[in-house]
N, C-alpha and C positions, 0 to 999 in steps of 0.2 A: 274450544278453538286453540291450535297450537300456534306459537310465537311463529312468523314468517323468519326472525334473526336468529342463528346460531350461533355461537361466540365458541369460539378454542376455545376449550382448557388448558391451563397453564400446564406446564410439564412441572413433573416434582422438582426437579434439580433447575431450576429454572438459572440460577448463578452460576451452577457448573457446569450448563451449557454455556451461557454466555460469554465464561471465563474461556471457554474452548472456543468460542468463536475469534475472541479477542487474539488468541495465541495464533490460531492459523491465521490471522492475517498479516500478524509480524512474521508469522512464517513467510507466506506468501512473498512478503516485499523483503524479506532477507535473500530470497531463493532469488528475485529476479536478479539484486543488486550481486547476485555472486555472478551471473551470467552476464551485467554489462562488466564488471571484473575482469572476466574471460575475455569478452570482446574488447576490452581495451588495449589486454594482452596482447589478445592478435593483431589490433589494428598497431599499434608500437612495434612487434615483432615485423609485419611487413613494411612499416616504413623503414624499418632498420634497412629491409632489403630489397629495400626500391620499388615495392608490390602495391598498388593502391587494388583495392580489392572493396568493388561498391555495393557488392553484398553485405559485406561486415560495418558498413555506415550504415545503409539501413537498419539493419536489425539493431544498431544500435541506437537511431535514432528513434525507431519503436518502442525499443527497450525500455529508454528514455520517460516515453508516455505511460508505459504500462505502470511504471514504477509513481508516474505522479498519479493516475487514476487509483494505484494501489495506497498511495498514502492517503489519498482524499477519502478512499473507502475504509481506511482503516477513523480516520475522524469520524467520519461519520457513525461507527459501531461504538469509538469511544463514548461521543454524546449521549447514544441511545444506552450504553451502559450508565454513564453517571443518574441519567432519566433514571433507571428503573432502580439501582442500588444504591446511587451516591458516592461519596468521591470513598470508594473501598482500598486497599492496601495494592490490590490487582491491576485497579484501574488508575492510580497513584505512578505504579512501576512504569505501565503501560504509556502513559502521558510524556512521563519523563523519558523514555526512551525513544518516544515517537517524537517529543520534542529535539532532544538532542539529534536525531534523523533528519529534520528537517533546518536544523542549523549548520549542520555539516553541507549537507543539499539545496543549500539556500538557493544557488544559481539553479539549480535544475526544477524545483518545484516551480522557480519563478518562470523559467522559459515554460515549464509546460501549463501555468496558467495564461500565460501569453499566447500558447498556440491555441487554449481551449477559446480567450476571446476574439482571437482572429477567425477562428472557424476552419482552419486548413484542415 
């Protein structure tokens, strides 16, 4: 009689995968914050010149979210990394830098957890 359960195998590189996951996500949330950057550019540059332009609030108040759903997923890969390795040199760097991220963004991760418990 064969087993009804399959189980993955692990991959060989199973930390230098995960190391690569870890990276693209501070990728990921580097890449947005350089685009709300951009749009804060713009939205200053048109106040300069009397242009209220509500497309570039949008998308930055999107921005906004994307960047707190990006930091939260990036927690969440950190935990799943300490789970499986422990508190490694990678995932040390990674803390601390995700930490200092969200002390600089204290106001921003906070409204965007406020918007996740309002439901809007």
């Amino acid at each position: 009689m064969k087993p009804k359960l399959h189980l993955v195998p692990i991959p060989e590189n199973f930390e230098r995968d995960s190391d690569v996951s870890l990276l693209l996500a501070q990728a990921e949330l580097v890449e947005e914050m350089f685009k709300v950057t951009q749009l804060v550019e713009e939205e200053a540059r048109n106040r300069i010149n009397g242009i209220e332009d509500l497309k570039i609030y949008k998308e930055l108040k999107e921005s906004h979210k994307h960047i707190g759903l990006l930091s939260y997923s990036l927690d969440r890969k950190l935990d799943a990394y300490k789970y499986h390795f422990g508190e490694t040199d990678s995932y040390k760097e990674a803390c601390l830098e995700h930490a200092d991220f969200l002390e600089e963004h204290e106001t921003l991760i906070n409204q965007f957890f406020e918007w996740i418990e309002a439901g809007d």
